[in-house]
N, C-alpha and C positions, 0 to 999 in steps of 0.2 A: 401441459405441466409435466406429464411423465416422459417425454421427447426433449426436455428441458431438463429433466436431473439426470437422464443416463448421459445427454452431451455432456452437461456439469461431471459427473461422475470418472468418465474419457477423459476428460481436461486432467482432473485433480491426479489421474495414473500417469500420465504423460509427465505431466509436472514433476513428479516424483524423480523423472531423469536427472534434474537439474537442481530440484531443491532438499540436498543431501543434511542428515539429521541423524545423530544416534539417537535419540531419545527424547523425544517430548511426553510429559503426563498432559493429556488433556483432561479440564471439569467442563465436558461439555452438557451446561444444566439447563433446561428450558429456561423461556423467558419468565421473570416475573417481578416484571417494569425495573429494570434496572436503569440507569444512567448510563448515556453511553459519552465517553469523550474521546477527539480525535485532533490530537495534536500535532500539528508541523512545524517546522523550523528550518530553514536550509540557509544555504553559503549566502544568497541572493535576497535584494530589500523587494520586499512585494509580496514574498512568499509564506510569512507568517498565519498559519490559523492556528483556531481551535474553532469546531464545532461540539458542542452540547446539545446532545435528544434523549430522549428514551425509547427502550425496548418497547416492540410490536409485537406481537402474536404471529406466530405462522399462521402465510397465508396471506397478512395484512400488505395492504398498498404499499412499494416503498418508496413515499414521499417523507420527506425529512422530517422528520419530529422534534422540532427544534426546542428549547428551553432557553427562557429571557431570562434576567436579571443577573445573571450571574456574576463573581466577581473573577475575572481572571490575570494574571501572572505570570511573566516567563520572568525566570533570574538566573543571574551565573555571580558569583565571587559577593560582591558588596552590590551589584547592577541591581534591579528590578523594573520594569518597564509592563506597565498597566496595558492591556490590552481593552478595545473600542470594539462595542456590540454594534452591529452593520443593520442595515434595515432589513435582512434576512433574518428571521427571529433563529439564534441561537448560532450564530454565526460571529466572533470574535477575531478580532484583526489589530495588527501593530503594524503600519505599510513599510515604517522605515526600520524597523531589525532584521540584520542579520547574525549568521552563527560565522563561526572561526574555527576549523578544524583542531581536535585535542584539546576544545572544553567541553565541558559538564555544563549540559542547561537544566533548571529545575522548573516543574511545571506545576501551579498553585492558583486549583478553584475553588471557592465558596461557595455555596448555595443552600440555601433555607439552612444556616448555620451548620453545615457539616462542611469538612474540606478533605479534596481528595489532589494528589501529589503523585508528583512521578517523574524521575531523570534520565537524560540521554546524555551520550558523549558522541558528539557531531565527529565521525571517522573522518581517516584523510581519502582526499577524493583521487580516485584510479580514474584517467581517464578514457572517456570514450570516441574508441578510434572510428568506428563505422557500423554503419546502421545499412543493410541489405532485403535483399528479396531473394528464398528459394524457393526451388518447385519439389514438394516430396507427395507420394501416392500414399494418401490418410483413406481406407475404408474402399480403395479402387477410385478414388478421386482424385486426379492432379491438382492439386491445393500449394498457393502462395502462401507462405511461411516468413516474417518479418525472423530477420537473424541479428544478433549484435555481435559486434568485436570491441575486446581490451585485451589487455595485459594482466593476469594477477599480479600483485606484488607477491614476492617472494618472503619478507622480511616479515609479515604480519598476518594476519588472519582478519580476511574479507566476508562482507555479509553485502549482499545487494538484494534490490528489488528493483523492476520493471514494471513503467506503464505505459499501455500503447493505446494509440486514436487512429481512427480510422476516416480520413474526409475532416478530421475535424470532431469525432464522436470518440469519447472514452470507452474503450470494452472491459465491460466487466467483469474482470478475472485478474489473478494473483498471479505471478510469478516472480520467486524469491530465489536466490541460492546460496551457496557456501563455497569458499573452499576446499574443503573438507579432501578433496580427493581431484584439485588442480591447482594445488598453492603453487602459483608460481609460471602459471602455463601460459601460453595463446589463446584465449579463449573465446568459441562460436557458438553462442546459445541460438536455442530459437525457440520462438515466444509463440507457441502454438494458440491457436484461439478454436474451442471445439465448444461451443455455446452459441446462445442465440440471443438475440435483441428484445427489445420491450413487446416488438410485434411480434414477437415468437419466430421472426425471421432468422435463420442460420447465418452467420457472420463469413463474411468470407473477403482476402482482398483479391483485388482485380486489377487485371493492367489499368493505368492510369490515376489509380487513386494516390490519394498522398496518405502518407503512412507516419504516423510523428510517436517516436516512445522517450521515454523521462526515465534515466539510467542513474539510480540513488544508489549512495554507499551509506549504510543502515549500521548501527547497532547489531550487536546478537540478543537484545531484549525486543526489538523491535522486529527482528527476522523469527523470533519464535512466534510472535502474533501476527504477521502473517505466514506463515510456513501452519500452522495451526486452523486459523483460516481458512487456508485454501483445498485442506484436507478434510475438512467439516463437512463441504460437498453441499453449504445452507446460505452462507454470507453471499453479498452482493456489497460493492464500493460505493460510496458514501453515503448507507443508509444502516441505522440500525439490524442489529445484526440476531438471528433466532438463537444461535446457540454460542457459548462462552468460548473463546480464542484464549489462549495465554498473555495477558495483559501485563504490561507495566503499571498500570496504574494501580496507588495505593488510596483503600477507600472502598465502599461497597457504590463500584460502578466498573465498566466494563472498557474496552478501547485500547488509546495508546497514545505515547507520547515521543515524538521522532526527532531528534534533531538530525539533520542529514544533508549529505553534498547533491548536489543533482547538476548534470547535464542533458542535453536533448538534442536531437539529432531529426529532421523530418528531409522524406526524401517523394519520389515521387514514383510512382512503380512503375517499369518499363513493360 
């Protein structure tokens, strides 16, 4: 556990290169059993969730905590389309919506009569030019580094986030960034992975693995929850989460609500 939060802790400094912020106030308040919700929406039909759980205790397993009965909602303008609870308890799906870049989608769920609410505006999508492999010496280690290339646009103010798999496996970690200080550039991120797996194995890629990351253009309410996140040095991807991110969601619950572009890109490591 403590070989696990100094890697987490390495990661969250590194990050910091790339996920540029004046100012976030974090309330980061222990758990105590909040609701968490975790909403997506992207350009693409298949892609639609929301998942509803609740907070766990530090410490606790993170197996999903799912929460049934829920009533949930995506809307934009006069639209509204009812989302279908999956045989995954607390897992909600619409297979055939998709979003449209430069609208406003609304996010609206019920449960045990309280409602909680929360909107995104689906950005236009930057696309992604190339997905690489380099070698940098991380701690006296020759370490494979998964890098991306785009273009910022020049014309506008970009928020993205990255996720990367490894073989097929999600790692779980955050990486966000801004403009802030390359409106407009070529740009070569690299998505460092300095954690370890459920076996307490240290992550690493290797010649021959395939390496697949999902390159989303995000809201700035949606880049503050995870840029907040990933700086908390406590959360893990798609499980309840111990301490409070900066949320869109409106309502005494916790999460976030995404509408966003995504491409992906997987290659295979030489």
């Amino acid at each position: 556990m403590r070989n696990s939060l100094i890697y987490t802790l390495l990661g969250s400094a590194l990050l910091l290169g790339t996920a540029c912020e004046k100012e976030i106030d974090l309330n980061l308040n222990g758990n105590d059993d909040k609701l968490v919700i975790e909403g997506v929406l992207t350009d693409s039909k298949g892609a639609c969730s929301v998942k509803i759980s609740r907070t766990k205790t530090f410490g606790s397993n993170n197996d999903f905590n799912g929460v049934s009965g829920a009533k949930v909602q995506i809307w934009t303008g006069t639209d509204t389309t009812l989302l279908t609870e999956t045989s995954e308890t607390g897992v909600y799906i619409a297979s055939e919506l998709s979003g449209v870049s430069g609208t406003t989608y609304g996010l609206l769920v019920t449960l045990d009569g309280e409602q909680y609410t929360a909107t995104s505006r689906m950005p236009s999508k930057v696309p992604f030019d190339a997905l690489s492999t380099v070698e940098e010496d991380l701690f006296g280690d020759m370490t494979k580094i998964a890098n991306v290339n785009f273009r910022d646009p020049a014309a506008e103010t970009n928020y993205y986030r990255f996720r990367q798999y490894i073989n097929g496996k999600m790692i779980k970690s955050y990486w966000v960034r801004n403009d802030d200080l390359t409106n407009g550039n070529e740009i070569n991120a690299r998505l460092y992975i300095l954690g370890q797996d459920d076996d307490d194995e240290t992550l690493k890629i290797h010649s021959k693995d395939e390496v697949t990351v999902d390159m989303m253009n995000i809201d700035a309410d949606v880049y503050k929850y995870f840029f907040s996140l990933s700086n908390s040095a406590t959360g893990e991807s798609n499980s309840a989460t111990p301490a409070n991110p900066v949320s869109n969601i409106k309502g005494n619950a916790i999460g976030y609500f995404s509408a966003h572009t995504q491409e992906t890109k997987t290659i295979i490591v030489p």
